[in-house]
N, C-alpha and C positions, 0 to 999 in steps of 0.2 A: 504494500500500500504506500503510495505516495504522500510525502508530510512536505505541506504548504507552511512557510513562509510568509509570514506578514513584516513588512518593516516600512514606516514614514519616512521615508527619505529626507526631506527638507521639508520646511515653512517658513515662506518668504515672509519679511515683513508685512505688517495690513498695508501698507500704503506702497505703493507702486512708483509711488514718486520719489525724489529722496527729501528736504526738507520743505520745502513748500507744498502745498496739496489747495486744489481747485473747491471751495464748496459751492454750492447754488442754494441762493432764498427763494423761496416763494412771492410773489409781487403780486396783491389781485389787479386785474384788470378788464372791465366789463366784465366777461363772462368766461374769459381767458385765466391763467397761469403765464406769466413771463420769469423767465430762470434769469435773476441777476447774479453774475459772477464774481468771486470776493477771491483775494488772495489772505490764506491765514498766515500769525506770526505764530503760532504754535499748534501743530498735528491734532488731532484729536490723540487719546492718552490711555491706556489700557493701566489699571493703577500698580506701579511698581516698572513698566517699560514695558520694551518691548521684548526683555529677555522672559519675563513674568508673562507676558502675554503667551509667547513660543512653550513655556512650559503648561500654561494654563489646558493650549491644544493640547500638545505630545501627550499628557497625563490623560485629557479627558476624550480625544479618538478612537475609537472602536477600531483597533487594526485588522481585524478579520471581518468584517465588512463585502469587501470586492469579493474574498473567496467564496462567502456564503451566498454571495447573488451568483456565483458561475464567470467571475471575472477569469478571464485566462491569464496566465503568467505574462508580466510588463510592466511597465512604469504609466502610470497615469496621473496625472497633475489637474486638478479639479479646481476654477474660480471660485470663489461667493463674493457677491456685494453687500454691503450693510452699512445703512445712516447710523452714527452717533448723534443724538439730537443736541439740543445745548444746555437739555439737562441732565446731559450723559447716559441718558437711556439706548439699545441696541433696539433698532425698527429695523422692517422694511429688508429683510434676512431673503436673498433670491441668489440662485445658481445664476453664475456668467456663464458655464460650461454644459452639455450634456451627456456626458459620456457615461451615466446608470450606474450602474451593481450597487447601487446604493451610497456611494460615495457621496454624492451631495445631499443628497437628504442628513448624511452622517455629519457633515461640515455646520450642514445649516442646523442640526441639532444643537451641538456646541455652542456654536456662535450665540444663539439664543439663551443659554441657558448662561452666558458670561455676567459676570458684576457688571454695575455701573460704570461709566467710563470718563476720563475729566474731556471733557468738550474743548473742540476748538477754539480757537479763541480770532477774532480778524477785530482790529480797530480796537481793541480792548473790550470788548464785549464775545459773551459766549455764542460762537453761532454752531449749527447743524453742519455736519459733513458726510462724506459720503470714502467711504472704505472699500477696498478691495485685499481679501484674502487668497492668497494660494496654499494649497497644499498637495503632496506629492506622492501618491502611493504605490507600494512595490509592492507589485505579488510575484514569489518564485516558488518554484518546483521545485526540491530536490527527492532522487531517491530516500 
């Protein structure tokens, strides 16, 4: 019988960018949404870093996951988005990625279930931002 292999490769930082990050406000207009675009002086903040964030994942991912949906042996690397608002709450929790066996549903699990978080900050007030997570999952084979 063949014994699978689960191991997380990597987890990139939430932010894709490196110190500056893009939020967008909401602006009503007539009957519309216009997205005004803000440069923040400080990321949104997972509390303790982002090394505390990287553990927060690693600890709390289900690494057998891909095997139990039928993933076949490879490397797959799965998105998720998620708002911090500016009261540090995690919204709005959606796959960038499709690639199944459960993996994003796994991520978006997580994500969800994270603490509070300290909010962006643009012009010295707290605003809403907008996160991107990766994570990298290996399934192997071996005899």
């Amino acid at each position: 019988m063949k014994k699978t292999n689960f191991v997380l490769l990597a987890m990139l930082v939430a932010s894709l960018s490196s110190k500056a990050q893009t939020v967008f406000q909401a602006v009503p207009q007539t009957d519309t949404l216009a997205m005004i675009e803000h440069q923040v002086s400080r990321d949104a903040q997972f509390p303790g870093g982002d090394k505390a964030w990287n553990k927060f994942l690693s600890d709390s991912v289900d690494l057998s996951v891909p095997a139990k949906h039928g993933a076949l042996a490879g490397s797959y690397c799965v998105f998720i988005e998620f708002n911090v608002t500016k009261k540090g709450k995690v919204t709005q929790v959606q796959p960038r990625t499709t690639l199944g066996y459960g993996m994003e549903a796994e991520v978006i699990r997580v994500i969800k279930m994270s603490p509070d978080w300290l909010p962006a900050i643009s012009n010295d007030k707290k605003v809403s931002s907008i996160r991107t997570q990766a994570v990298w999952f290996v399934v192997s084979k071996t005899k």
